[in-house]
N, C-alpha and C positions, 0 to 999 in steps of 0.2 A: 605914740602918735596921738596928739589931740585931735578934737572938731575943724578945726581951723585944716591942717595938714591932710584929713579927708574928703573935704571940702575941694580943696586944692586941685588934690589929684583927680575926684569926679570931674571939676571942670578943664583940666589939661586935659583927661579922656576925649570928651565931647567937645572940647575946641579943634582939637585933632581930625579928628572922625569927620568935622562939619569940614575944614579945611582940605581933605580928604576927596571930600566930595563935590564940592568948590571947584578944587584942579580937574577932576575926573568930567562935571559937566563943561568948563571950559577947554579943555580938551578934544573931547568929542563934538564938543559944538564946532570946533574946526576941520577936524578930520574927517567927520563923517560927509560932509558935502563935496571934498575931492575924493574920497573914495566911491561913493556911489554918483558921481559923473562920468564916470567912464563906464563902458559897456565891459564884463567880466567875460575872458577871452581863452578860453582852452584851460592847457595847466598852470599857466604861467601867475596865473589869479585863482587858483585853488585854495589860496590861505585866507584869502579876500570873504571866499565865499562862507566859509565856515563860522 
């Protein structure tokens, strides 16, 4: 493995990672606002709350 081919794979690592994380806050950027619109109701929203 040369320089080149380390190089490589450090930045497939952390393009990854960033795209990763990309999904994860556009995700929750939509979830979270129907999940905490409704008022949490007995058991039935126990996994909600956790």
């Amino acid at each position: 493995m040369d320089e080149r081919d380390s190089v490589a794979e450090e930045f497939a690592a952390n393009y990854a990672e960033e795209r990763f994380a990309e999904l994860a806050r556009f995700l929750f950027a939509r979830t979270d606002p129907l999940l905490l619109s409704r008022p949490v109701a007995g058991d039935t929203d126990r996994a909600v709350q956790r």
